[in-house]
N, CA, C and O atoms as a printed pandas DataFrame, in Angstrom:
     atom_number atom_name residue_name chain_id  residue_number  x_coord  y_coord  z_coord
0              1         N          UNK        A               1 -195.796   65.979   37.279
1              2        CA          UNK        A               1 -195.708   66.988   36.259
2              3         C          UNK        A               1 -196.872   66.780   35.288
3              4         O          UNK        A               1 -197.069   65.594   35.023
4              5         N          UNK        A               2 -197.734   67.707   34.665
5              6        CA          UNK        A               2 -198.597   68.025   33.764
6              7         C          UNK        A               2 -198.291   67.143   32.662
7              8         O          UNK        A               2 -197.336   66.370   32.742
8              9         N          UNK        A               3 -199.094   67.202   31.548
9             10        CA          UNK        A               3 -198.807   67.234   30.295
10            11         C          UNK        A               3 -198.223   68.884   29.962
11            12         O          UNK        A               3 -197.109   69.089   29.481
12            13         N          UNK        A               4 -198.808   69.540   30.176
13            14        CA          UNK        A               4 -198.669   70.815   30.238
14            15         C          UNK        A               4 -197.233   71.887   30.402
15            16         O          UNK        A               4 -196.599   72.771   29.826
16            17         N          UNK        A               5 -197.297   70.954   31.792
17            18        CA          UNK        A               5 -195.484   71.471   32.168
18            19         C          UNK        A               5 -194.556   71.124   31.308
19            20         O          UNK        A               5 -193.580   71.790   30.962
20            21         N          UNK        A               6 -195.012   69.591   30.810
21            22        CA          UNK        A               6 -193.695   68.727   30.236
22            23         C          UNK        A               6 -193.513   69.403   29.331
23            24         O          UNK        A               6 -192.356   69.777   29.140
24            25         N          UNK        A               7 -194.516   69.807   28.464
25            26        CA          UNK        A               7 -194.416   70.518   26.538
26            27         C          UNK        A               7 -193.853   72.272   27.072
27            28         O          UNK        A               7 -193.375   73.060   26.257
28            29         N          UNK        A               8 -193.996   72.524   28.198
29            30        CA          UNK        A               8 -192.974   73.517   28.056
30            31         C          UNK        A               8 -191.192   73.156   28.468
31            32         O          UNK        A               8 -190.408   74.063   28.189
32            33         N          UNK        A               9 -190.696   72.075   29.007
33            34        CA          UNK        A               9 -189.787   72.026   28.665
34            35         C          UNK        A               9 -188.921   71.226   27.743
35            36         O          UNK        A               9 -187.696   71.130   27.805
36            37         N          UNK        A              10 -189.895   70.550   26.698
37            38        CA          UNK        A              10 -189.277   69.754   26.112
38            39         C          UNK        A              10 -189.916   70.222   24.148
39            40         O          UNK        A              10 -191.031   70.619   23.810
40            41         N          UNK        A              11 -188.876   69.995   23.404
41            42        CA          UNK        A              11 -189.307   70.569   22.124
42            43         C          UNK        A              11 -190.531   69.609   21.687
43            44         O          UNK        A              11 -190.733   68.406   21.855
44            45         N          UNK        A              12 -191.325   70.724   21.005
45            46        CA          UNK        A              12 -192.437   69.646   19.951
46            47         C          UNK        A              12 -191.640   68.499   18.950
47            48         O          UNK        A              12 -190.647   68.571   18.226
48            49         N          UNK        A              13 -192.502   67.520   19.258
49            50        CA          UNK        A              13 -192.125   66.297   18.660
50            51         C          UNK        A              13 -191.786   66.631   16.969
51            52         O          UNK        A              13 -190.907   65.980   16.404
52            53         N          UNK        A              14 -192.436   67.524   16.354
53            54        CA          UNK        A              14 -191.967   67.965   15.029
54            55         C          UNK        A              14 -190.671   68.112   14.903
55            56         O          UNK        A              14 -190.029   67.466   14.074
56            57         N          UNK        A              15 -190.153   68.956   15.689
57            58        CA          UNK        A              15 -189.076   69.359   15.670
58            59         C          UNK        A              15 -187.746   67.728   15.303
59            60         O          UNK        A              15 -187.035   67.301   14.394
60            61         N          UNK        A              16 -187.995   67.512   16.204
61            62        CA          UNK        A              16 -187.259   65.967   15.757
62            63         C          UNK        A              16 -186.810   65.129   14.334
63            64         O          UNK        A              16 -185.815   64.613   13.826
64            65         N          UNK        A              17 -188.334   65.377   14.043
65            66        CA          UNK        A              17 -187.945   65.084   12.433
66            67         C          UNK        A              17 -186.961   65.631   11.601
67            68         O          UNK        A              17 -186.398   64.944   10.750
68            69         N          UNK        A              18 -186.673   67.001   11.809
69            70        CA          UNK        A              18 -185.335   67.669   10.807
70            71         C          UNK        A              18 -184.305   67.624   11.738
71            72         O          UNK        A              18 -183.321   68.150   11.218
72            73         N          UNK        A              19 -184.101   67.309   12.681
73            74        CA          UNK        A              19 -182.769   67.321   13.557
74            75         C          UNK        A              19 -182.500   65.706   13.529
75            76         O          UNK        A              19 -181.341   65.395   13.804
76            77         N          UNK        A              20 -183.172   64.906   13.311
77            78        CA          UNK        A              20 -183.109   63.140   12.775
78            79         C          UNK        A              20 -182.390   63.052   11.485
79            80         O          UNK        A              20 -181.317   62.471   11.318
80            81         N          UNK        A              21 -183.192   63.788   10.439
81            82        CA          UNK        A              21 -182.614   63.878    9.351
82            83         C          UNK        A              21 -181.392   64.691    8.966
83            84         O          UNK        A              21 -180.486   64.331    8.215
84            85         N          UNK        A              22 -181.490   65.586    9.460
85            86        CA          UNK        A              22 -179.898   66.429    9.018
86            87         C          UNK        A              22 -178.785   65.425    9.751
87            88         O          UNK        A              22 -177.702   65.141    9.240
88            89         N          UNK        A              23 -179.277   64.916   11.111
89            90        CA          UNK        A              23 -177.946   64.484   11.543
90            91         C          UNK        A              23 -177.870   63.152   10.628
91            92         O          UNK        A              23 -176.682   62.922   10.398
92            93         N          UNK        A              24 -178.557   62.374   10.138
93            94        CA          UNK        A              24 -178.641   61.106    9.348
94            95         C          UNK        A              24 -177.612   61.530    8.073
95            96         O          UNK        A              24 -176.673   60.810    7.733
96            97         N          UNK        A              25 -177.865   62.517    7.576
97            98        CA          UNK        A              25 -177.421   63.413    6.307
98            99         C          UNK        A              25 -175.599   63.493    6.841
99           100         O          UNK        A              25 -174.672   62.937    6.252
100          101         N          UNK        A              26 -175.529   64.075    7.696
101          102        CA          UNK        A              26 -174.383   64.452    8.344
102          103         C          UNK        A              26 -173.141   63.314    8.374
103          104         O          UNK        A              26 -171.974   63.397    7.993
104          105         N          UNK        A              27 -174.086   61.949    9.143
105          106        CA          UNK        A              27 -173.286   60.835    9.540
106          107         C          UNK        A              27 -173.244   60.179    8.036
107          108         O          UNK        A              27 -172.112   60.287    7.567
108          109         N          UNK        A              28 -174.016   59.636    7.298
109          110        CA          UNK        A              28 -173.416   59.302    5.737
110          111         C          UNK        A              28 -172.703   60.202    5.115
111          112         O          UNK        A              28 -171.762   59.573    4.632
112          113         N          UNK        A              29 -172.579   61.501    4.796
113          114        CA          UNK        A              29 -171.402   62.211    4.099
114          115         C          UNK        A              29 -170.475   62.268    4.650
115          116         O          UNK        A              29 -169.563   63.002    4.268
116          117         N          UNK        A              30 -170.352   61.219    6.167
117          118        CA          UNK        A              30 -168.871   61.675    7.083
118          119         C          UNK        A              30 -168.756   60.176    6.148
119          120         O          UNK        A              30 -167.911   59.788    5.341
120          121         N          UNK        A              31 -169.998   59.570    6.664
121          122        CA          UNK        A              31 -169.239   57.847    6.213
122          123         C          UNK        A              31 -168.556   57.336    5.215
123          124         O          UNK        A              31 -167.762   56.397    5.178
124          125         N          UNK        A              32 -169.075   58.288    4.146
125          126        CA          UNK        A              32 -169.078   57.736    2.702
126          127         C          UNK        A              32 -167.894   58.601    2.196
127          128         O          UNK        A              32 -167.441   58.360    1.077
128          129         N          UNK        A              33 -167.232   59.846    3.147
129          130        CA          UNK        A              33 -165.875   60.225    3.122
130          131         C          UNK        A              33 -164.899   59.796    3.488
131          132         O          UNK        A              33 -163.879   60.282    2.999
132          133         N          UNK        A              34 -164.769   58.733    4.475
133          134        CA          UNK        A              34 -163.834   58.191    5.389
134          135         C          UNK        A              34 -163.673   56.718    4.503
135          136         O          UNK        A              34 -162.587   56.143    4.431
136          137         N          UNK        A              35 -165.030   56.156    3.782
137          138        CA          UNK        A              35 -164.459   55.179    3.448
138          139         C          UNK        A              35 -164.282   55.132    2.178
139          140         O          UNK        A              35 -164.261   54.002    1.690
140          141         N          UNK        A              36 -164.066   56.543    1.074
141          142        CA          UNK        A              36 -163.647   56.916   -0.176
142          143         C          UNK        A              36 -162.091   57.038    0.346
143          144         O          UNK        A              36 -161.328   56.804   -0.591
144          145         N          UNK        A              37 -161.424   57.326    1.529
145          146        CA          UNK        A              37 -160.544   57.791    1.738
146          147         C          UNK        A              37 -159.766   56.234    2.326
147          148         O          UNK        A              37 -158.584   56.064    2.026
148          149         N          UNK        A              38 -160.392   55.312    3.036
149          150        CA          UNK        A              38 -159.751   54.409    3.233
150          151         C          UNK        A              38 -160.036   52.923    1.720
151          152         O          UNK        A              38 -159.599   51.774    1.789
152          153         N          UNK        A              39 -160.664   53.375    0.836
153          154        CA          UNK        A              39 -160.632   52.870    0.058
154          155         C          UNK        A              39 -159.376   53.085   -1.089
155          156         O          UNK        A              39 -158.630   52.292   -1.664
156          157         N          UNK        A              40 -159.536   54.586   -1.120
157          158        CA          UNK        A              40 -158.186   55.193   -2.277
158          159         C          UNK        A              40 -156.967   54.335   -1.896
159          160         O          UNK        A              40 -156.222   53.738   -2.672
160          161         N          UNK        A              41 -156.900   54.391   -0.441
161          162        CA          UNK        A              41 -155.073   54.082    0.158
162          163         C          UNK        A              41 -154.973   52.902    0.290
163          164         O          UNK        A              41 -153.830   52.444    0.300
164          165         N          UNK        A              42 -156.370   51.786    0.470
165          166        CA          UNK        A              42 -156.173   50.549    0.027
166          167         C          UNK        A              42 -155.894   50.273   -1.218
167          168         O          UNK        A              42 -155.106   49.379   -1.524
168          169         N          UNK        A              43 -156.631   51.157   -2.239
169          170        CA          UNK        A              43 -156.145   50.587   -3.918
170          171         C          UNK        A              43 -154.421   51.079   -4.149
171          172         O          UNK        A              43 -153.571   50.325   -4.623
172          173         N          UNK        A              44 -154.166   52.486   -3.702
173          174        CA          UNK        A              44 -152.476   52.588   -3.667
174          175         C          UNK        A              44 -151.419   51.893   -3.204
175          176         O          UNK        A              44 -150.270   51.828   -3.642
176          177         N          UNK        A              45 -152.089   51.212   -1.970
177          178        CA          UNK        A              45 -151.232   50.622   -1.236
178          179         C          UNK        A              45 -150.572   49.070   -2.051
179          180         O          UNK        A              45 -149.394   48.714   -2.028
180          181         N          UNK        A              46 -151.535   48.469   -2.616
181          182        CA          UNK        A              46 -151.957   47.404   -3.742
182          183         C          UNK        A              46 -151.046   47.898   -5.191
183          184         O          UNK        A              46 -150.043   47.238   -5.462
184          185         N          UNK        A              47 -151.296   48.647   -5.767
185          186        CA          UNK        A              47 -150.784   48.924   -6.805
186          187         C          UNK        A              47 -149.180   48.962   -6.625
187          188         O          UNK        A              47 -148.528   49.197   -5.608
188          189         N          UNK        A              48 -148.808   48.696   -7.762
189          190        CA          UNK        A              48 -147.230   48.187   -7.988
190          191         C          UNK        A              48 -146.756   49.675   -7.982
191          192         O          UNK        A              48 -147.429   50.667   -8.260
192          193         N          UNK        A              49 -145.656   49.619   -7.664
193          194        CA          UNK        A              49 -144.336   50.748   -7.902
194          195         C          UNK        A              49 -144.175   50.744   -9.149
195          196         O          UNK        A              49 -144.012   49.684   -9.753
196          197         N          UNK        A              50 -144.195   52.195   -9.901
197          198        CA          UNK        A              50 -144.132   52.542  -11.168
198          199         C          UNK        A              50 -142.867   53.532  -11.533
199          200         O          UNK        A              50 -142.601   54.653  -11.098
200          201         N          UNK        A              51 -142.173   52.688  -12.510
201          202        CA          UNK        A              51 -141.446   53.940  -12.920
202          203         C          UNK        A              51 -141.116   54.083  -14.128
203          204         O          UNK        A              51 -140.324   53.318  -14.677
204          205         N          UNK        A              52 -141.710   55.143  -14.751
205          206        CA          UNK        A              52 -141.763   55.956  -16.404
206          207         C          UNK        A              52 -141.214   56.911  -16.545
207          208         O          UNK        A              52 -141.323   57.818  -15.720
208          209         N          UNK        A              53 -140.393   57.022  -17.711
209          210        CA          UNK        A              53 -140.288   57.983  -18.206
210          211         C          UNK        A              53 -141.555   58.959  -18.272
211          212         O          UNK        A              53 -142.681   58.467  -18.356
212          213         N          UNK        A              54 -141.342   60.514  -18.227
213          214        CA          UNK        A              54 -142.296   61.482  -18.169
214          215         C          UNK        A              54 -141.818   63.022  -17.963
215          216         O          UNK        A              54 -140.987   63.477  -17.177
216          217         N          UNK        A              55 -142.657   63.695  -18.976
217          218        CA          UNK        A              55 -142.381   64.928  -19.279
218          219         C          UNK        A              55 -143.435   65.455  -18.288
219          220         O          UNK        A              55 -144.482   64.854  -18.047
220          221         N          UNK        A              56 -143.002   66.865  -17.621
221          222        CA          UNK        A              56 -143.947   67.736  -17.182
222          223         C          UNK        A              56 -144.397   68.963  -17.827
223          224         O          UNK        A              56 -143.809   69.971  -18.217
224          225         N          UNK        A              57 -145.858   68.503  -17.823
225          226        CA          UNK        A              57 -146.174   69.461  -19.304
226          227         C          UNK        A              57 -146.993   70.553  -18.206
227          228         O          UNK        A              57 -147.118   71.699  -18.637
228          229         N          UNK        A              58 -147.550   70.272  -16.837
229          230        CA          UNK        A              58 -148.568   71.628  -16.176
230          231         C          UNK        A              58 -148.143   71.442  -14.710
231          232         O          UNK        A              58 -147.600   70.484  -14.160
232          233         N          UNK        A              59 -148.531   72.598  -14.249
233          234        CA          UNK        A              59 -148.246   72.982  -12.815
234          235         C          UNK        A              59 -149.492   73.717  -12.634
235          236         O          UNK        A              59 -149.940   74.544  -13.427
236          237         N          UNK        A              60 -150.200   73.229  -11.150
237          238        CA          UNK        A              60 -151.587   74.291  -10.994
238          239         C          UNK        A              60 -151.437   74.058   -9.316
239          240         O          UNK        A              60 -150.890   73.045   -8.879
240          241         N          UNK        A              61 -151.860   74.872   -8.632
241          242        CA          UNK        A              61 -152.142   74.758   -7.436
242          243         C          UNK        A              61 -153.938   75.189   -7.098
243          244         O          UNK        A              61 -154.717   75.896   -7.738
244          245         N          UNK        A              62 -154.072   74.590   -6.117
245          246        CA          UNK        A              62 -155.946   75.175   -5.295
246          247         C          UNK        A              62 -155.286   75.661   -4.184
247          248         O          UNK        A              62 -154.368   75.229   -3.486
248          249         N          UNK        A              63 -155.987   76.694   -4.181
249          250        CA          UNK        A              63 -156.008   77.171   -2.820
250          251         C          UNK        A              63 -157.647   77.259   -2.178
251          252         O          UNK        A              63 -158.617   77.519   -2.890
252          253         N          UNK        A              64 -157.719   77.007   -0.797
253          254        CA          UNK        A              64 -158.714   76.709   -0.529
254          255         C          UNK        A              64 -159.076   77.048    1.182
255          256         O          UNK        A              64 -158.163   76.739    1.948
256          257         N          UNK        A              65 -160.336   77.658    1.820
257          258        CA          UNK        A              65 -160.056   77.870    3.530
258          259         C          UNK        A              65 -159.853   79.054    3.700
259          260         O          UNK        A              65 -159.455   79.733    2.754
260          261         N          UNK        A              66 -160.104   79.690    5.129
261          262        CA          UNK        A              66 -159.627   81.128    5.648
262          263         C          UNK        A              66 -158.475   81.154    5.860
263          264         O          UNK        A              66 -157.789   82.155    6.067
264          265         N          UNK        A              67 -157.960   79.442    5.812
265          266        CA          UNK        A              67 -155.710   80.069    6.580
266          267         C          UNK        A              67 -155.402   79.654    5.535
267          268         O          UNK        A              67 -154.246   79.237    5.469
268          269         N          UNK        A              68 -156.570   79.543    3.803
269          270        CA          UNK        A              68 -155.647   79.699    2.506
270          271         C          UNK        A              68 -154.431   78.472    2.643
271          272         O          UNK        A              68 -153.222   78.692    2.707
272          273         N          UNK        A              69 -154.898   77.529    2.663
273          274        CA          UNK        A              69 -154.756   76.126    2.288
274          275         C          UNK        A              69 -154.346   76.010    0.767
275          276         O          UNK        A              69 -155.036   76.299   -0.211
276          277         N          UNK        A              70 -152.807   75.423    0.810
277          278        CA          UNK        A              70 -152.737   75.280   -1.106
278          279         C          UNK        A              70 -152.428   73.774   -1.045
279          280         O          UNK        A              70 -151.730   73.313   -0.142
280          281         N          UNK        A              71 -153.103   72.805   -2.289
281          282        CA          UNK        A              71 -152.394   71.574   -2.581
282          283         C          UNK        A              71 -152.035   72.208   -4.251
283          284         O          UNK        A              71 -152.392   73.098   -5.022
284          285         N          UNK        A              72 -151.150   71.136   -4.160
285          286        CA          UNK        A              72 -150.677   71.427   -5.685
286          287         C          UNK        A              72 -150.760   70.132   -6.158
287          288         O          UNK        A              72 -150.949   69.070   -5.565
288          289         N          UNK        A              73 -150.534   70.476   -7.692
289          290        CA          UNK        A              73 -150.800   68.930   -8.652
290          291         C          UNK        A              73 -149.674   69.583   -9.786
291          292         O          UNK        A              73 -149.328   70.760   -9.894
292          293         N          UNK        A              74 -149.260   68.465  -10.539
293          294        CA          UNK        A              74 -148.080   68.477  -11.407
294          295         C          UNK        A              74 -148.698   67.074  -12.599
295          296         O          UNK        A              74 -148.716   65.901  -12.226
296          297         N          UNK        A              75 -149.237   67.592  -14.264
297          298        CA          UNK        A              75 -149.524   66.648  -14.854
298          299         C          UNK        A              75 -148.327   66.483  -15.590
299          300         O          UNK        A              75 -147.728   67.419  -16.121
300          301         N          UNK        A              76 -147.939   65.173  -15.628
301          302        CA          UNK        A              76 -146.951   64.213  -16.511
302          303         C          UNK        A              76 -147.152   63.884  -17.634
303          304         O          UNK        A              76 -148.241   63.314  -17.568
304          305         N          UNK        A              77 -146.697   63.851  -19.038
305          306        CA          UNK        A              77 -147.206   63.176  -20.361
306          307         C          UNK        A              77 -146.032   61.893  -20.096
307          308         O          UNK        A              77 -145.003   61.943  -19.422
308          309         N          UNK        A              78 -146.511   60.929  -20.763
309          310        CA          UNK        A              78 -145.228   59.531  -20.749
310          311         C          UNK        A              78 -145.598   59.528  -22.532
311          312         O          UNK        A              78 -146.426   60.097  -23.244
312          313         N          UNK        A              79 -144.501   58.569  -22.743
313          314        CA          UNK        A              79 -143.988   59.006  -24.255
314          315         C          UNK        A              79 -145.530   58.216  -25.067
315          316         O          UNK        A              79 -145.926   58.687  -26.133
316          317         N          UNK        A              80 -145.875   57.657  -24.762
317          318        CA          UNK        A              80 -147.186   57.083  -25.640
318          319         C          UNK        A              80 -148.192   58.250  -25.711
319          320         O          UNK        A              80 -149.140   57.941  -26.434
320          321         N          UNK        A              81 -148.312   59.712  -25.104
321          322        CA          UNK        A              81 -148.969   60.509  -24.883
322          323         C          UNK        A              81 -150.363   60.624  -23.715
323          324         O          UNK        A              81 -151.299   61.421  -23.778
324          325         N          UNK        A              82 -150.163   59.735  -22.855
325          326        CA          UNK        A              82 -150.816   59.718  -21.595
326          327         C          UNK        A              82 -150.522   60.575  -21.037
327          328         O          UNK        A              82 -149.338   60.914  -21.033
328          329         N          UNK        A              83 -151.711   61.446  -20.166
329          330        CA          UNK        A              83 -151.270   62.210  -18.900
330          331         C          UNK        A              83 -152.005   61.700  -17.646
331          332         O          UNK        A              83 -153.074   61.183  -17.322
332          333         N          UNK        A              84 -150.602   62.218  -17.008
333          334        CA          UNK        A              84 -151.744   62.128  -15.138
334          335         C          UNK        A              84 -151.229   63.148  -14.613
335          336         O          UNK        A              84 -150.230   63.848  -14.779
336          337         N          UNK        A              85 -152.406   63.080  -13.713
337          338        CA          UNK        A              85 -152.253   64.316  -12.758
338          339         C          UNK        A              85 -151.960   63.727  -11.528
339          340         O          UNK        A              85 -152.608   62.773  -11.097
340          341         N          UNK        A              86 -150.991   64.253  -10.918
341          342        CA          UNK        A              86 -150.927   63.620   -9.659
342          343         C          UNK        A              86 -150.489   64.862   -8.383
343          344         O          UNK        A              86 -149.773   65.850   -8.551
344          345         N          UNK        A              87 -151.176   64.422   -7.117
345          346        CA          UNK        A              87 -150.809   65.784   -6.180
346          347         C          UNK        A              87 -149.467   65.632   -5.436
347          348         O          UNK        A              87 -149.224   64.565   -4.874
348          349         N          UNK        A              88 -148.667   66.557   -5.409
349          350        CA          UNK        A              88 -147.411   66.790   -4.709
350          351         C          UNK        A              88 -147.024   67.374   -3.674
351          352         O          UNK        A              88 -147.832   68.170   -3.194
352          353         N          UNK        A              89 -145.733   67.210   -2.989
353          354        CA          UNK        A              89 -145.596   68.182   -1.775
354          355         C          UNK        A              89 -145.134   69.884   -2.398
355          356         O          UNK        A              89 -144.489   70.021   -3.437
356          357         N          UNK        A              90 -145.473   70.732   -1.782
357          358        CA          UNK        A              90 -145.257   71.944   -1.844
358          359         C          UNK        A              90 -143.544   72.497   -2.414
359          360         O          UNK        A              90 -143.092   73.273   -3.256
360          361         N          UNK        A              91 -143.094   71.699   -1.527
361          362        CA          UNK        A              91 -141.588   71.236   -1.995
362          363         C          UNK        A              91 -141.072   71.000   -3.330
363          364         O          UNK        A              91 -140.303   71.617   -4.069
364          365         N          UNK        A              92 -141.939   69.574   -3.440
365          366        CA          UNK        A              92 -141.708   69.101   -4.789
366          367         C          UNK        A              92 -142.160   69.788   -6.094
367          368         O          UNK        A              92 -141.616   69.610   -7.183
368          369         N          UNK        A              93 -143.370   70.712   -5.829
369          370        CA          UNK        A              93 -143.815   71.684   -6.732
370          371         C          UNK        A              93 -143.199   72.653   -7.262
371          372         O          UNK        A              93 -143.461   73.006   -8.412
372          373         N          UNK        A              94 -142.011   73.425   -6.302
373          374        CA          UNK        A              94 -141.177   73.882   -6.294
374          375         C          UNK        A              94 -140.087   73.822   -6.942
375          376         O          UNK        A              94 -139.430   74.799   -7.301
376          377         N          UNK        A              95 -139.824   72.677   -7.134
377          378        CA          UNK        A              95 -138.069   72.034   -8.033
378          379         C          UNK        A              95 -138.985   71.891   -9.369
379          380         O          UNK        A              95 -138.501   72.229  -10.449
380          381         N          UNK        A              96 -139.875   71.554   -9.314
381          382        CA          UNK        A              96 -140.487   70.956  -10.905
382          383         C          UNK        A              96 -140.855   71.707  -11.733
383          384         O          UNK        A              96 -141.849   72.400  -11.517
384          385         N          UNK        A              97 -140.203   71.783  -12.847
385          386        CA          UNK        A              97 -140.429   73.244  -13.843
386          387         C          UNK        A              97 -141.826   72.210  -15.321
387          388         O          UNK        A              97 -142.156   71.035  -15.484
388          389         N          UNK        A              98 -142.142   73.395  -15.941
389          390        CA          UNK        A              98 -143.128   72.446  -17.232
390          391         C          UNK        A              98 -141.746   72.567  -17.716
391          392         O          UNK        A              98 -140.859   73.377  -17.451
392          393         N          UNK        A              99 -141.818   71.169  -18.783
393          394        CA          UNK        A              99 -140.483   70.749  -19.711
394          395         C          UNK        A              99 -139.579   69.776  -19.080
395          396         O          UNK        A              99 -139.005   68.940  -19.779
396          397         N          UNK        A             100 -139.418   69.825  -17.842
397          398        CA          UNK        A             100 -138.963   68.845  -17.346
398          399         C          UNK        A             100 -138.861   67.526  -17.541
399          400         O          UNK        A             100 -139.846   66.849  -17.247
400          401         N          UNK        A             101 -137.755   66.910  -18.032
401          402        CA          UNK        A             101 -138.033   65.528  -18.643
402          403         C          UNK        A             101 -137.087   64.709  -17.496
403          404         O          UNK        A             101 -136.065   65.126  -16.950
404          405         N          UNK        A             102 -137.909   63.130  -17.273
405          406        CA          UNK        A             102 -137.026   62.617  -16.667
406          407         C          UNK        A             102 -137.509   61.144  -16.158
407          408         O          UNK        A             102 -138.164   60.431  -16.920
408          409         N          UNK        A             103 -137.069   60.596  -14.486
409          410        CA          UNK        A             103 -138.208   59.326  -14.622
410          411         C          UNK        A             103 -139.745   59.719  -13.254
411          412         O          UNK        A             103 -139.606   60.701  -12.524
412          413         N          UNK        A             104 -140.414   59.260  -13.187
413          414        CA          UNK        A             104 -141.653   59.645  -12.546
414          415         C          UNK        A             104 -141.496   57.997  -11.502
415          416         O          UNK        A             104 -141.014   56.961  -11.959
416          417         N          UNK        A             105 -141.822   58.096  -10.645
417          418        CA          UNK        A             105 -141.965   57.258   -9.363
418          419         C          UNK        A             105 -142.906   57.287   -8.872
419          420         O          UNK        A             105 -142.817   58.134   -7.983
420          421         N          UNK        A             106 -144.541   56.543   -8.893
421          422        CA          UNK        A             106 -145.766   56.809   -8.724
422          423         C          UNK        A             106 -145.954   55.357   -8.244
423          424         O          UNK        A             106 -145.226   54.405   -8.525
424          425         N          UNK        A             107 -146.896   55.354   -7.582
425          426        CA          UNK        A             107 -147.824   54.096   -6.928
426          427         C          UNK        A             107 -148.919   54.319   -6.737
427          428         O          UNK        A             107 -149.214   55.036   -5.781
428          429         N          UNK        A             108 -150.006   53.737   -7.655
429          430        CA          UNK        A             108 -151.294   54.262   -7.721
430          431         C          UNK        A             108 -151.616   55.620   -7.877
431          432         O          UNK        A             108 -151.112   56.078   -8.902
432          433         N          UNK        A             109 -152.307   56.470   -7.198
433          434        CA          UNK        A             109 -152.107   58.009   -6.748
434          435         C          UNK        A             109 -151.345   58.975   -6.649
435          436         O          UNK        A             109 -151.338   60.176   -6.918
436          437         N          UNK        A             110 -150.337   57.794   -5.962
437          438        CA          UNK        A             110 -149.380   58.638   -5.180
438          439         C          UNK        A             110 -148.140   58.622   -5.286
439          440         O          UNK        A             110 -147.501   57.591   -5.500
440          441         N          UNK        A             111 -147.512   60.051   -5.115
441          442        CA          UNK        A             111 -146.755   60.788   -6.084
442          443         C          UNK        A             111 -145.616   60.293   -5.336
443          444         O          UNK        A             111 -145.586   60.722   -4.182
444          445         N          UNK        A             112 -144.560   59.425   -5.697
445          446        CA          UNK        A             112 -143.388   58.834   -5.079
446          447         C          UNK        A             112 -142.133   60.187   -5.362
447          448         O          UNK        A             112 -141.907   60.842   -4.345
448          449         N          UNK        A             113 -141.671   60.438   -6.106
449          450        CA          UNK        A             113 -140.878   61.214   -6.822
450          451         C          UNK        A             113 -140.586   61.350   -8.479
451          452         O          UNK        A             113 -141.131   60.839   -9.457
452          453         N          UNK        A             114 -139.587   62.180   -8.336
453          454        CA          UNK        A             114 -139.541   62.275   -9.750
454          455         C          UNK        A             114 -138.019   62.639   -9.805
455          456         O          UNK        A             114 -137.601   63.588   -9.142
456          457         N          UNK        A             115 -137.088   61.798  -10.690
457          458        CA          UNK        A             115 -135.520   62.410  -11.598
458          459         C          UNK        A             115 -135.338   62.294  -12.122
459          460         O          UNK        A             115 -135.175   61.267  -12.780
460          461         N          UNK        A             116 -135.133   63.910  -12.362
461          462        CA          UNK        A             116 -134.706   64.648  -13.370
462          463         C          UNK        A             116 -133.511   64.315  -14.169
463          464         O          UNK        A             116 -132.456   64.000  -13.619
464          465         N          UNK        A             117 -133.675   64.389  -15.728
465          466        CA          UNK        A             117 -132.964   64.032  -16.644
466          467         C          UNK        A             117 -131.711   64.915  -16.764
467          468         O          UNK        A             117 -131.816   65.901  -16.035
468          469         N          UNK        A             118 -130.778   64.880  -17.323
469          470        CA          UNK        A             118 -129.348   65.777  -16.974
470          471         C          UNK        A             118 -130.060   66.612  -18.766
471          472         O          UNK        A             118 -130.525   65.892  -19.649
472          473         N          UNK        A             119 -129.960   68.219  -18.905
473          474        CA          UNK        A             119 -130.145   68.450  -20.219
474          475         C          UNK        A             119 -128.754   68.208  -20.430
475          476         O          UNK        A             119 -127.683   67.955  -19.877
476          477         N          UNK        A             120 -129.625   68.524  -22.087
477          478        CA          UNK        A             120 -128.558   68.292  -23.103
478          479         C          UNK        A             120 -127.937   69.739  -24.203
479          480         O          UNK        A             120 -127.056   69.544  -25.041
């Protein structure tokens, strides 16, 4: 085979350079997602079982995607006036009204449960 023949079936060596780099680009934003994600659930997993008193002062959902993807989040005040935000099941978003007072069940992140106080 030519030199000739070969450069018609094979791309110019230029070309390489941005298909090197995008995929380089590609494989660190996978990397540096997977191990933000196995990092979070190592620090939750670590963190103690929490349970506070806590008012629910907000309710917000994202929706997000063409099949319209919702997570929801529910922020807590505890009586010193701290809030967190923490994400919930769809479910749990559901029973949880703002005003809601009661105890909060959290571990690190993640949203254990929450019961509700009897009103008065």
């Amino acid at each position: 085979m030519t030199p000739y023949e070969r450069s018609l079936h094979s791309p110019p060596i230029w070309w390489l350079i941005p298909a090197i780099l995008i995929g380089a680009v590609v494989v660190f934003v996978f990397g540096k997602v997977i191990y933000s994600i196995v990092t979070t659930n190592a620090r939750n997993r670590q963190a103690p079982f929490l349970q506070r008193d806590a008012m629910v002062v907000s309710r917000r959902q994202r929706v997000w995607g063409d099949n319209a993807s919702t997570t929801y989040f529910v922020t807590f005040e505890f009586p010193d006036g701290v809030r967190e935000e923490l994400m919930v099941s769809g479910e749990e978003y559901g029973l949880l009204a703002e005003g809601d007072t009661g105890v909060l069940h959290s571990q690190g992140t993640w949203f254990k449960g929450f019961q509700r106080a009897p009103r008065s």
